[in-house]
BALUM-800749 format. One line per 3 residues: number of its first residue (from 1); their letters; for each residue x, z, y of N, C-alpha, C. Coordinates in steps of 0.2 Angstrom, whole numbers. Each point is the difference from the previous one (the first is absolute). Example, Ala and Ser with C-alpha at 12.3 -4.5 7.8 and 13.67 -1.06 7.14 Angstrom:
1) as) 66:39:-28:-4:0:6:4:0:6 ~ -2:-4:5:4:1:6:-4:3:5
***
This chain:
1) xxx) 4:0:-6:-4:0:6:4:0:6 ~ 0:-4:4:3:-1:7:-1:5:5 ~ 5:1:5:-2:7:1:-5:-1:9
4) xxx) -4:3:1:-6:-2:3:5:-3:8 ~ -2:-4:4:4:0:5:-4:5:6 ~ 3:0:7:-1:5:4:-6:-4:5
7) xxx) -4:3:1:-6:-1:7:3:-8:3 ~ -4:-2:0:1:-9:1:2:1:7 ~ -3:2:7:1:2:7:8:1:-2
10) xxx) 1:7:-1:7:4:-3:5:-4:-1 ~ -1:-6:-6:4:-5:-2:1:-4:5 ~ -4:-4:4:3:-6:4:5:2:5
13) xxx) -1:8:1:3:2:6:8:3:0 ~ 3:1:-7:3:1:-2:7:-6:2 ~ 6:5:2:7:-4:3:2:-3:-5
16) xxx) 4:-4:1:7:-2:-6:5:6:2 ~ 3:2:-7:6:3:0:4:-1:5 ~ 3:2:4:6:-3:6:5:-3:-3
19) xxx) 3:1:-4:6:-2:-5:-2:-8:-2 ~ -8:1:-3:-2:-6:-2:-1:-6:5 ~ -2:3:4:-2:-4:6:7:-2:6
22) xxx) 7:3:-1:3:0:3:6:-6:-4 ~ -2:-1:-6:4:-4:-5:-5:-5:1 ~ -7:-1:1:-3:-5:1:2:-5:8
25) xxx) 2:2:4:0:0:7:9:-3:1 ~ 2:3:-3:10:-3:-3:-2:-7:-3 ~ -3:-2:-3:-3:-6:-4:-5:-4:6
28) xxx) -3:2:3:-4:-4:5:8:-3:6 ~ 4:4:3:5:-1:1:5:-7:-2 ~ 2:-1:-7:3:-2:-3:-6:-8:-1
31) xxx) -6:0:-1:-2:-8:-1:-3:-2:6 ~ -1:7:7:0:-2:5:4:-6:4 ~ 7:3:0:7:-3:2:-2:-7:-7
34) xxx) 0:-1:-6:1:-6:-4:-6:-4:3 ~ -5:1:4:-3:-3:2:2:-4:7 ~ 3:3:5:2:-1:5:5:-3:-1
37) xxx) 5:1:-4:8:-5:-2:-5:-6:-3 ~ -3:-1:-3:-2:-7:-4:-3:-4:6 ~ -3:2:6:-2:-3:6:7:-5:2
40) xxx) 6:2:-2:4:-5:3:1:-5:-6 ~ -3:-2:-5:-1:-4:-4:-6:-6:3 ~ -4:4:6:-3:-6:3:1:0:8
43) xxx) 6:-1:2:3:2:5:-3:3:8 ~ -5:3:-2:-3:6:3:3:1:6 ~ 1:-2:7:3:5:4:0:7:2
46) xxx) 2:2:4:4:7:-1:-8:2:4 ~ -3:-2:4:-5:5:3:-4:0:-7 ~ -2:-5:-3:-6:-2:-5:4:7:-6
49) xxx) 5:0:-1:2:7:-7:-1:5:3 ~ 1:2:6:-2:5:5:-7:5:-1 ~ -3:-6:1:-8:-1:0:-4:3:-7
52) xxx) 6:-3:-5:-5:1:-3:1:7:-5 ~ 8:0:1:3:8:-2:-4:4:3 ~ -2:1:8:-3:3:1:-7:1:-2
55) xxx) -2:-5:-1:-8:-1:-3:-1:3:-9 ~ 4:1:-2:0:0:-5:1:8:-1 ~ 5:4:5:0:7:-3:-5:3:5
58) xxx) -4:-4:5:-7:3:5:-6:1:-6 ~ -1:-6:-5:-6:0:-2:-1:4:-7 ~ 8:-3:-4:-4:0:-7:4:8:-3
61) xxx) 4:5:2:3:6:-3:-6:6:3 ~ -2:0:3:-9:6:3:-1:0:-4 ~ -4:6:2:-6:3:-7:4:4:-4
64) xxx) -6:2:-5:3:5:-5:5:-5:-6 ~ -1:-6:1:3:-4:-8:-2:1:-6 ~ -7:3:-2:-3:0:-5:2:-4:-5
67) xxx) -2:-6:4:-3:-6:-5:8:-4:-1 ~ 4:0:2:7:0:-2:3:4:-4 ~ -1:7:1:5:5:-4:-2:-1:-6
70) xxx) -9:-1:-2:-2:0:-6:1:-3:-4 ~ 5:-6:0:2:-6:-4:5:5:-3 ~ 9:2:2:3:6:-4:-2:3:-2
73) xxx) -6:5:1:-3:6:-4:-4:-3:-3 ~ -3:-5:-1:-3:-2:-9:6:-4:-3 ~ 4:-4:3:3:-1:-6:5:7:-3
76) xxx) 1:3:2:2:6:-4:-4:4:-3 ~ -7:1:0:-4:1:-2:-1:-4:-6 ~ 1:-6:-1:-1:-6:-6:3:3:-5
79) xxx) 9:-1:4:4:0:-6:3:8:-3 ~ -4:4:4:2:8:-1:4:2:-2 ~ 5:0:8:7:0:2:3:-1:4
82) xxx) 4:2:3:3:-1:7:3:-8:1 ~ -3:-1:5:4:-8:-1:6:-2:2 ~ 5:-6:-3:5:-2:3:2:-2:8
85) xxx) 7:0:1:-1:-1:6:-3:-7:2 ~ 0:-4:-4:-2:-8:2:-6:0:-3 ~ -2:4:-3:-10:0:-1:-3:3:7
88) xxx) 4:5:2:-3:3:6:2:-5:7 ~ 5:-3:-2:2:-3:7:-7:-7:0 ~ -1:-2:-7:-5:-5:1:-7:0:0
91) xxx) -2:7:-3:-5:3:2:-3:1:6 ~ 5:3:6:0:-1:4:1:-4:6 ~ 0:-6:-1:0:-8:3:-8:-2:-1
94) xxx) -2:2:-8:-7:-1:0:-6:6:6 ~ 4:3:1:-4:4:2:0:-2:6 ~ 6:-2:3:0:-2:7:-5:-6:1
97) xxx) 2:-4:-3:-7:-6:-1:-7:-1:1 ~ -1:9:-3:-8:2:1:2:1:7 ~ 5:3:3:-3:3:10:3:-5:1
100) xxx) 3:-4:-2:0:-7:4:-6:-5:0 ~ -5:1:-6:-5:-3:-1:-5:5:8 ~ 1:7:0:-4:2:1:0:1:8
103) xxx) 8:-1:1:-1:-4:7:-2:-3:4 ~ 2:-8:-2:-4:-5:-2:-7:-1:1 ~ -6:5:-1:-5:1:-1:-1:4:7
106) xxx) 3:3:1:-3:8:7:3:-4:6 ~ 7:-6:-1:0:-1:5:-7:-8:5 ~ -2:-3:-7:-5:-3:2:-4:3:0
109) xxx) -4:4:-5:-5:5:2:-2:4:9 ~ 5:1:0:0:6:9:0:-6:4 ~ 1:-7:-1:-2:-7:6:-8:0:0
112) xxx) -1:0:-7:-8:-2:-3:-4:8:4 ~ 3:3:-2:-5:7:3:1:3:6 ~ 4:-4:4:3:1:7:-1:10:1
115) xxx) 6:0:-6:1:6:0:7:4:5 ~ -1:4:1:4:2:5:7:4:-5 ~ -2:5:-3:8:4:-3:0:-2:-8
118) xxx) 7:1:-1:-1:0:-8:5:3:-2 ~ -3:5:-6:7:4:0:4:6:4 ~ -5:2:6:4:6:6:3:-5:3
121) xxx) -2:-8:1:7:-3:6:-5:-6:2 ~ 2:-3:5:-5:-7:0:1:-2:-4 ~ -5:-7:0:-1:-5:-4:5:-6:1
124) xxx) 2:-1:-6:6:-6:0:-2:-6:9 ~ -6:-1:-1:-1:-6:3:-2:1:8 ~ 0:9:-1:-2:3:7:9:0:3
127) xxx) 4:-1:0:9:2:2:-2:-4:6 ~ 1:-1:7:1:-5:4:1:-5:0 ~ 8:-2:-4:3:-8:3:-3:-1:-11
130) xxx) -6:2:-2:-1:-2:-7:-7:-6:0 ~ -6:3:2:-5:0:0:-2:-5:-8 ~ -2:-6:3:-3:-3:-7:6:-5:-4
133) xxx) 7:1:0:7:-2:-1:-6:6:-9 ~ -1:3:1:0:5:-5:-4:-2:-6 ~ -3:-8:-1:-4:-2:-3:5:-3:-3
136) xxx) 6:-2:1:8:-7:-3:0:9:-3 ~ 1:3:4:6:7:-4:-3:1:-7 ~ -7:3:1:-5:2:-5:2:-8:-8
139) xxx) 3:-6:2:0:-4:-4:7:1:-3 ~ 6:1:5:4:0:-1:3:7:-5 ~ -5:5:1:2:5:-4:-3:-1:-9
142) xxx) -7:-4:2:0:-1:-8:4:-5:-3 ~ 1:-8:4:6:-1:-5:8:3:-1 ~ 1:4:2:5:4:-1:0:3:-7
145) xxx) -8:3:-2:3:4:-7:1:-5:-3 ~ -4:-6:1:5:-7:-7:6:0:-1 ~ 5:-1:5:6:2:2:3:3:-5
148) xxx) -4:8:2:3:5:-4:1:-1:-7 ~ -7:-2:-2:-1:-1:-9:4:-6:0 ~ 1:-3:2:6:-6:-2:8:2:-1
151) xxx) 2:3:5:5:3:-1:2:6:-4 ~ -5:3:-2:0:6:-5:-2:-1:-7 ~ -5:-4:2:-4:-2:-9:-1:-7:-6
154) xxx) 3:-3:7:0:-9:-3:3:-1:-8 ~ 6:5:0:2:-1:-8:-3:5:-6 ~ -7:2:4:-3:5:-5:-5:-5:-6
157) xxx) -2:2:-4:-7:-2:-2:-5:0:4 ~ -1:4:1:-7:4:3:0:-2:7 ~ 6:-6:3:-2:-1:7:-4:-5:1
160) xxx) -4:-5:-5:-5:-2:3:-7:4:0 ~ 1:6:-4:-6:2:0:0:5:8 ~ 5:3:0:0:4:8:-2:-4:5
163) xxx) 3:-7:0:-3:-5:8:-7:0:-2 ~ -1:-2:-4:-9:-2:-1:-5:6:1 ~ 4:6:0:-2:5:-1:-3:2:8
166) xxx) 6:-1:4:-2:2:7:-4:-5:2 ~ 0:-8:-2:-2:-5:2:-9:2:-1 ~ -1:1:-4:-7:4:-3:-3:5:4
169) xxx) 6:6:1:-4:5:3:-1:-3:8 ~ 5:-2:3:-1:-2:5:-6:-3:1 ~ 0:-5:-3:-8:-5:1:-6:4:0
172) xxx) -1:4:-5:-5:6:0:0:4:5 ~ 4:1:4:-1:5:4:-1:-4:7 ~ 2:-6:-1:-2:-4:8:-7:-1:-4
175) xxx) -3:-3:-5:-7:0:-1:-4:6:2 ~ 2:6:-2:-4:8:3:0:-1:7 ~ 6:-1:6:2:-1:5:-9:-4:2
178) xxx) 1:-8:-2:-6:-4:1:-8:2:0 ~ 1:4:-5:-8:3:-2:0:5:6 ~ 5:5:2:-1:4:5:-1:-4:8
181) xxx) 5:-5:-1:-3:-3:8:-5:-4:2 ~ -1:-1:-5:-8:-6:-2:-6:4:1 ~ -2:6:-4:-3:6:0:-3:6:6
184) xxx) 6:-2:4:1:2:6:3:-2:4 ~ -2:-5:6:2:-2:2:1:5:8 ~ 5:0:2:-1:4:6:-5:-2:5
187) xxx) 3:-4:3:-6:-5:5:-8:0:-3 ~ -2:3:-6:-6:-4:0:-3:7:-6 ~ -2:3:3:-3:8:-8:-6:-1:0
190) xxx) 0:0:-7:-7:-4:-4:1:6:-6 ~ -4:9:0:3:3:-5:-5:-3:-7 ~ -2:-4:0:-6:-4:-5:6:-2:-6
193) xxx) 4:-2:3:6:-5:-5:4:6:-5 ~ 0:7:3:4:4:-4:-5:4:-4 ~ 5:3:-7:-4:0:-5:7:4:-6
196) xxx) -3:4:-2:4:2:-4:6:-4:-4 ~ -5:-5:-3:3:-7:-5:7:-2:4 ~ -2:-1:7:4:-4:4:7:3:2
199) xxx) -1:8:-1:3:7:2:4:-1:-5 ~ -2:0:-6:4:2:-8:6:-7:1 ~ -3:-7:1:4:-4:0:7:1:3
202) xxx) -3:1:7:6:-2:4:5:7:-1 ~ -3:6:-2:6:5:-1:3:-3:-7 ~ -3:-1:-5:5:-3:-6:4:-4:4
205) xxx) -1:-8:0:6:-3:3:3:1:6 ~ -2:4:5:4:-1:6:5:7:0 ~ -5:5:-5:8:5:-1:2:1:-6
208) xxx) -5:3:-4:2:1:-9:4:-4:-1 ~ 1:-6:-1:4:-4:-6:9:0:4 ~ 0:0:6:8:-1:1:3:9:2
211) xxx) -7:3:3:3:8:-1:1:3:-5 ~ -4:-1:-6:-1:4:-4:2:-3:-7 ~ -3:-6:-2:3:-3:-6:6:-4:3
214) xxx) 4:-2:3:5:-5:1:5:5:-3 ~ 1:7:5:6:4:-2:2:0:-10 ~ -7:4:-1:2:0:-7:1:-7:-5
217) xxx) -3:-6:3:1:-4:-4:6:-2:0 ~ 4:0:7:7:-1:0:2:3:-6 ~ 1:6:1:4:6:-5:0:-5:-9
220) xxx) -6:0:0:-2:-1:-9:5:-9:0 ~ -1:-3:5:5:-6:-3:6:2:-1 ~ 3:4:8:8:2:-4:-1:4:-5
223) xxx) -2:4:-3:-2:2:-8:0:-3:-4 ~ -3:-9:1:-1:-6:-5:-8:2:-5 ~ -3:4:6:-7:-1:-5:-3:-6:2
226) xxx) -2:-3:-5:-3:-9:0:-6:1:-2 ~ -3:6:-4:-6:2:-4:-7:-2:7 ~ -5:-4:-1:-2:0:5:-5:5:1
229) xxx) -2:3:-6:-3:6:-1:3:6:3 ~ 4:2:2:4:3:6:-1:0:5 ~ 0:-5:2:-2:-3:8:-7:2:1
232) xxx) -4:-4:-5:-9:4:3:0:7:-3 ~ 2:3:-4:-1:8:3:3:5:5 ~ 6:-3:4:2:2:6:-5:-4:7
235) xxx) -2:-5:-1:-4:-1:5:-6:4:0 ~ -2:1:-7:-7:6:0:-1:5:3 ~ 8:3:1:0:5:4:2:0:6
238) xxx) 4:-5:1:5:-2:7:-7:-2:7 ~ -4:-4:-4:-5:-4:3:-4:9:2 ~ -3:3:-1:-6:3:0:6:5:6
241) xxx) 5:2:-2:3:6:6:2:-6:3 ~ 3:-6:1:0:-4:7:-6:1:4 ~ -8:-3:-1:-6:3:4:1:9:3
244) xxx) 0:4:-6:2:6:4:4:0:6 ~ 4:-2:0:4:0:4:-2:-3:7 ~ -2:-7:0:-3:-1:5:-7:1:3
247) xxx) -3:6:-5:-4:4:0:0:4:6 ~ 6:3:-3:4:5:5:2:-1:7 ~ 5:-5:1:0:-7:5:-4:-2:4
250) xxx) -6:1:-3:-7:-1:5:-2:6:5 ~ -1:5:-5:-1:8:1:5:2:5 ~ 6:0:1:8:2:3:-1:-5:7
253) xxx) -4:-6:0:-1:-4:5:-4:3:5 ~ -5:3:-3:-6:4:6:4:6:1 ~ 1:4:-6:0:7:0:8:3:2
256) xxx) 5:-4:0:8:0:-4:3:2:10 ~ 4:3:0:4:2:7:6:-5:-1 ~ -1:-4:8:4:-5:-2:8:2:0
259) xxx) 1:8:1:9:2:-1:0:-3:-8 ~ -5:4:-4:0:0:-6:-1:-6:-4 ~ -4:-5:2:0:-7:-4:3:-4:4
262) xxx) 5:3:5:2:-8:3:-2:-5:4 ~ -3:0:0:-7:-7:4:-5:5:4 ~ -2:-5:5:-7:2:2:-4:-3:-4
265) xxx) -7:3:-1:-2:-2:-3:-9:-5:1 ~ 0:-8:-2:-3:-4:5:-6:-2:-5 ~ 0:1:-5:-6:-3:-4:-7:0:2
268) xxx) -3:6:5:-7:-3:2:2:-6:6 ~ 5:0:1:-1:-2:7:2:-7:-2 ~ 5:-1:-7:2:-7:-1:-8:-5:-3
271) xxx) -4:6:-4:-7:-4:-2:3:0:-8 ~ 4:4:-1:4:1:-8:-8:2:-4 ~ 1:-3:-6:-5:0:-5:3:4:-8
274) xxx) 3:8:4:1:6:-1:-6:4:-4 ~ 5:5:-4:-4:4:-4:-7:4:5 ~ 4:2:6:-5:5:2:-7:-5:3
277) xxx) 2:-4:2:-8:-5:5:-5:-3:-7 ~ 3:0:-7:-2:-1:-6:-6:3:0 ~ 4:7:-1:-5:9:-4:-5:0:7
280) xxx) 0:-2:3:-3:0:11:-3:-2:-3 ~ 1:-9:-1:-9:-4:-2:-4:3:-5 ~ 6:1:-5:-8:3:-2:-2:6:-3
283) xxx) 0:5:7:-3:6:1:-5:1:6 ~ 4:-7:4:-6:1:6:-7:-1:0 ~ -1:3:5:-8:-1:3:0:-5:4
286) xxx) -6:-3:-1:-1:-6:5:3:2:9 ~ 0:6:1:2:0:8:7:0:0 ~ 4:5:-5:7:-1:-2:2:-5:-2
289) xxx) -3:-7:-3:3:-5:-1:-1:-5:7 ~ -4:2:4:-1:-4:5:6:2:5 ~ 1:7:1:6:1:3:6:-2:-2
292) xxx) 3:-1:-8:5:-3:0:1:-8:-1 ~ -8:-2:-1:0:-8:2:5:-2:8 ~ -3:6:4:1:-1:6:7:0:2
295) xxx) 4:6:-5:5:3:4:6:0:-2 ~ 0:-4:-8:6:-1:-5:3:-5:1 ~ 6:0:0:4:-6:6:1:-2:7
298) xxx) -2:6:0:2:-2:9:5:5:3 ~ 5:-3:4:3:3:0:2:8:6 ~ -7:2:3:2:6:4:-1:6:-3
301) xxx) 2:6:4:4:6:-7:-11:2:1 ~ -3:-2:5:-7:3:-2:-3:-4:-4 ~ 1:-5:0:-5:-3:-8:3:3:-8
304) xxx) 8:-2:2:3:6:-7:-4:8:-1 ~ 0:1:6:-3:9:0:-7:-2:-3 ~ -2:-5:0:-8:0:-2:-1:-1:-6
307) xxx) 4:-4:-4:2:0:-6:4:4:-5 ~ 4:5:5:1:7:-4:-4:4:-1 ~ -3:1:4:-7:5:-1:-5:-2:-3
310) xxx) 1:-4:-2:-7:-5:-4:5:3:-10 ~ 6:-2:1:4:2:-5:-1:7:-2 ~ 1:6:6:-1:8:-2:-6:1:-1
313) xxx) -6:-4:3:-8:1:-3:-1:-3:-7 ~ 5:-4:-2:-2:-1:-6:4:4:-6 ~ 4:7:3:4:1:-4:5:-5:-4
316) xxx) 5:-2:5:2:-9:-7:7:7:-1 ~ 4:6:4:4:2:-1:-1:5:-10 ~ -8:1:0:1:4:-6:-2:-7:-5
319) xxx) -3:-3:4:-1:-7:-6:7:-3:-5 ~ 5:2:8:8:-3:-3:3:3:-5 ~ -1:10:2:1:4:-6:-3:-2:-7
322) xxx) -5:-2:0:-3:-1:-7:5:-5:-2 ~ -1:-8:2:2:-6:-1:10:3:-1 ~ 1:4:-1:6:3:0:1:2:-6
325) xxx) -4:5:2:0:4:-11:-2:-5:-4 ~ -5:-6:1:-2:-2:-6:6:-6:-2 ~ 3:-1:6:7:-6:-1:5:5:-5
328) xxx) 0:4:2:8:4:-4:-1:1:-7 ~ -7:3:0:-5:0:-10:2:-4:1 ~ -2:-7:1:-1:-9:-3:7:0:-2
331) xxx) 4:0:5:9:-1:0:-1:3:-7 ~ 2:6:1:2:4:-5:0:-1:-8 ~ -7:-2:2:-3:-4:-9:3:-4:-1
334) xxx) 1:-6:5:2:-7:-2:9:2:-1 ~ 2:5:0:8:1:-1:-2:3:-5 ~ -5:4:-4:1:2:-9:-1:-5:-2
337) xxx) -3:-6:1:-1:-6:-5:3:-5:0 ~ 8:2:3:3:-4:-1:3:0:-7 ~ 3:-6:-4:2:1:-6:8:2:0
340) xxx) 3:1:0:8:4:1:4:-3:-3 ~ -3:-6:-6:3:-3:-3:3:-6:3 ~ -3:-1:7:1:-5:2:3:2:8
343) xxx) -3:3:3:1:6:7:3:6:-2 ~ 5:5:3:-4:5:2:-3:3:5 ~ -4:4:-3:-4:3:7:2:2:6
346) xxx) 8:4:0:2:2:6:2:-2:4 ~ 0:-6:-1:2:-8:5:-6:4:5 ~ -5:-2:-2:-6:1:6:0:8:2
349) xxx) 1:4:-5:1:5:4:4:0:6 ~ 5:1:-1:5:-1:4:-2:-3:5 ~ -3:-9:1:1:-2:4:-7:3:5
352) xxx) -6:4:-4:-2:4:6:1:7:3 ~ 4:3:-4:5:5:4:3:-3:5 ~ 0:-6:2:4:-2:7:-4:1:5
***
């Protein structure tokens, strides 16, 4: 029996070890510079490498590094054992990949949300002499990780399965992206269009599958699992705590202090098609739904105020606590049913102890 993991909340907020995190960060160093020396193989001028070493330790090293670090902690979770220095060193480039993936995404995203911080700092594209230059940078950092997997992986087996790998999640996660900005469009809130179904999609593919299943699937290639029966039972789990998450994400958006999440938080005001306007439709009363017919996207902090309090009348804060305990049962169960024969279970642990 696996041993139960800790309070799901608990789990996500949890730091990487400093040590771990400090060895990850030596490596982000190390394929940073291989990135910026390979610029003179397309003879780049000196402003242009400047530009973009810069741009590159602004966007993609923030944050906690979860979905990076987790790539070395399941593969030694696989192989049950400490790893070598050249398992960790390459484990470690996959992990970069995901925050370079993940860069890639926040810094187009915060163009598209006309978001103001991210991270405790502005927004890449908010910099003065940056503005929309930040749409090439946002391209220029995703093809960089091919770069990477070229340089590190091209004589492996398993490296045409790693490029197809990101190439996939990627897509998937611009298709979520699509469904979120089609569904809401800022200029035009129509909450008619939003819907649970809609809600479920766009959190699968626009977070779950690159936050959540990318990390570990990395790991199981460098381990050489090819069983495809492996892969859909890590996404059974991966999948269902990816939505939590963005669950959560949604919640931390209205309720979350921006010292503490980094960001200010714009979801009523962008017309985001969010967990909390969800549980809102359908608990209002016809007056409550007419107020936030009226008042959800738009951007003054008094129609936001009108739509909070529509929130605290509908109790959505104890609704979230419920939606919370019944995620972490659900989790919890889909980590006994894994087979061990093919997984083991403390992968997932683990990775929601982060």
């Amino acid at each position: 029996m696996a041993t139960a993991p800790a309070p799901v909340t608990k789990a996500l907020e949890a730091p990487a070890k400093p040590n771990e995190k400090n060895a990850f960060m030596e490596t982000f160093e190390i394929i940073s510079e291989d990135i910026v020396q390979d610029l003179g193989n397309y003879k780049v001028p000196k402003e242009g490498v400047e530009h973009i070493k810069r741009m590159l330790h602004y966007t993609v090293p923030g944050g906690k590094l979860n979905r990076g670090l987790t790539v070395p902690s399941a593969l030694k979770s696989l192989f049950k054992r400490d790893l070598t220095k050249d398992e960790l060193f390459k484990a470690q480039v996959l992990g970069w990949g995901v925050e370079w993936l993940q860069a890639f995404f926040l810094i187009t995203d915060d163009i598209m949300d006309g978001s103001i911080t991210r991270r405790g700092q502005p927004c890449w594209y908010k910099q003065p002499d940056i503005g929309m230059i930040a749409i090439n940078d946002a391209i220029i950092c995703e093809s960089a990780i091919y770069r990477l997997l070229k340089k590190y992986f091209r004589a492996e087996a398993y490296y045409p399965e790693l490029v197809e790998m990101f190439h996939e999640v990627t897509y998937q996660t611009e298709l979520g992206q699509m469904m979120d900005l089609l569904t809401a469009p800022e200029d035009h809130v129509d909450l008619s269009k939003f819907s649970p179904q809609k809600h479920a999609y766009i959190v699968e593919y626009k977070t779950a599958y690159y936050s959540f299943y990318l990390p570990i699937a990395l790991a199981m290639r460098l381990a050489a699992i090819t069983d495809e029966k492996a892969y859909a039972q890590a996404k059974a789990v991966l999948l269902p705590l990816g939505e939590y998450f963005q669950v959560q994400d949604d919640y931390l958006d209205c309720y979350g202090s921006p010292e503490v999440i980094g960001k200010v938080g714009t979801d009523i005001e962008d017309n985001k098609c969010g967990w909390l306007i969800i549980q809102a439709l359908e608990r209002a009363t016809v007056e409550q739904r007419q107020l936030l017919d009226a008042n959800y996207g738009q951007k003054s902090p008094e129609n936001v105020a009108i739509v909070k309090r529509i929130y605290e009348q509908l109790h959505l804060e104890t609704v979230y606590r419920e939606y919370e305990d019944r995620s972490y049962k659900r989790i919890s169960e889909l980590i006994e049913q894994i087979d061990e024969s093919l997984l083991p279970r403390d992968i997932f642990v683990t990775f929601m102890n982060r």
